[in-house]
Steps between C-alpha positions, in 0.01 A plus 500: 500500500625844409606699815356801572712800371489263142135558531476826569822586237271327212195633594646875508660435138239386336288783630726746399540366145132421448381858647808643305552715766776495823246710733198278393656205529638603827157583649343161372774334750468727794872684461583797391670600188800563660556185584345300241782706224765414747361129486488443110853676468643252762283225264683625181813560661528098616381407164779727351239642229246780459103343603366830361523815216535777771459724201143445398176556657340329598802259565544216315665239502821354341585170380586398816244644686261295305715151587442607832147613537380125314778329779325753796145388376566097431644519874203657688259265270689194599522651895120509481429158361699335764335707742205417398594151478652492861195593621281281293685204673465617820133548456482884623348834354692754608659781347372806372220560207496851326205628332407791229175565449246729386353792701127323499589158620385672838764560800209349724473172231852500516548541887280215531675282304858611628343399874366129380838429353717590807238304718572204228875543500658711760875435386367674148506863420249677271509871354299719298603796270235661261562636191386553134513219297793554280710539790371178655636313150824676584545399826463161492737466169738696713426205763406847721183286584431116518074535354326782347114558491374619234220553309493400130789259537754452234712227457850560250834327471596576852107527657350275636097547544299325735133543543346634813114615495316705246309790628168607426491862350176756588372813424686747826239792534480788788196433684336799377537387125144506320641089398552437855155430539502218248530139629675380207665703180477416139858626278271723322399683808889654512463632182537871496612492901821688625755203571776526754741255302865340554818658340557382159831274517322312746382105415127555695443870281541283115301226660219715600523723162466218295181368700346861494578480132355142442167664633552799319464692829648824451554675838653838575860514700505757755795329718763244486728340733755220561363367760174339639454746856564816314188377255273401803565859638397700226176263438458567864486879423244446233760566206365226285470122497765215461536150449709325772566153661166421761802348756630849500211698616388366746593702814359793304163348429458335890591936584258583253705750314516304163175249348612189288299389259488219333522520067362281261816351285562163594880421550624827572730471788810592585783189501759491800811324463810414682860571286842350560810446376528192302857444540455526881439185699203599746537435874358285706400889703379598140344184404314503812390876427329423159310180645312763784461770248304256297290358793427852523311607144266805487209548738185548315288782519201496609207354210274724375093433483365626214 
């Protein structure tokens, strides 16, 4: 097993060369930049050779730097299978299991979870970042995080997708809305309505224009954001009507400040999936992880009587 420093002097390189930068790569690891230069120049200075071109930026690197970085990487991947492997053997979870995920898988939903799977396995760590969902591909390429969750999953050369739940999708309206009185919603009732909407380069805004256009529902944009609490506020405030996930309204509709309703289009929903890194062998900590997140699939809202 590699010793520590080894660990930690991989791990800093290969941040460094994959975030191209000396300071970025040094906060990634927990040092400063001071020491993390003085680090790679002892690196190249044992090696006898240059690891990067000082004279570009963003660095890159040289020949050598790139023998390196594949020898820094096949070391920490072969560290973590035998980890993984020691532990397999001697039957434990433990270890820690980092997250990404996006803003509306709920803190409380997530809270939850994080308490069930200490009570399951107390030697095992779990933690939670949000973010948007590009960065959540990023991080767990850059092995930043063990699992994303994401909605819209999509698998690629280095991706791996697993299914989690699919969400049901409503009408969001402020309880004063004139619609808001209306048990259930037909597409055609949006037509003409002011629409608080997703930003463009987001997945869930080109899914929901292309259903809107499939009905030929034209509705008018007032407001967009890139995330699912800014768009429940301004509904809240009576700036127009959305479409979001039932799962994530919730608390708003049980404080009565938003009313979901229910829309007739069969098989809209929103699709939930867990990413990884397929060149990563998942531990028995993660492994354990995606079993209780899919014990744990969407509650459903409540049925509507018609």
């Amino acid at each position: 097993m590699l010793g520590i420093v080894a660990v930690l002097e991989y791990k800093l390189f290969r941040e460094i060369a994959e975030t191209r930068s000396m300071s970025r790569g040094a906060v990634q690891c927990g040092i400063s930049q001071s020491a993390a230069s003085q680090h790679v120049q002892e690196v190249e200075r044992r090696l006898g050779t240059s690891l990067f071109d000082r004279s570009k930026r963003p660095l890159e690197l040289t020949a050598a730097g790139k023998l390196y970085l594949d020898l820094c990487r096949d070391l920490l991947h072969r560290e973590e299978e035998f980890l993984h492997e020691l532990d397999a053997l001697k039957g434990e979870v433990r270890g820690s299991v980092r997250v990404a995920s996006i803003y509306s898988i709920g803190i409380t939903e997530m809270a939850g979870l994080q308490d069930e799977f200490g009570a399951r396995f107390p030697n095992a760590g779990l933690s939670v970042e949000y973010m948007r969902p590009d960065r959540i591909y990023e991080a767990v390429l850059r092995d930043h995080a063990d699992l994303g969750l994401v909605s819209y999953p999509e698998a690629s050369r280095e991706i791996a997708a697993l299914p989690w739940r699919e969400e049901e999708m409503r009408v969001a309206l402020g309880p004063d809305h004139p619609l808001a009185k209306l048990r259930v919603l037909e597409p055609r009732d949006l037509n003409g309505q002011d629409y608080v909407g997703f930003d463009e380069d987001l997945r869930i805004r080109r899914e929901l224009d292309r259903f809107l256009k499939s009905q030929e529902i034209a509705v008018n944009f007032v407001m967009h954001f890139d995330n699912i609490q800014m768009i429940k506020e301004a509904v809240a405030l009576g700036t127009g009507l959305s479409i979001l996930p039932a799962q994530t309204m919730q608390a708003e509709v049980e404080q009565g400040r938003l009313v979901s309703t229910p829309l007739q289009a069969p098989g809209l929903v929103r699709p939930v999936g867990i990413i990884h890194r397929k060149r990563k062998k998942l531990s028995r900590a993660v492994e354990s992880f995606v079993q209780l997140l899919r014990a744990h699939p969407v509650a459903k809202p409540e049925p509507v009587t018609v």
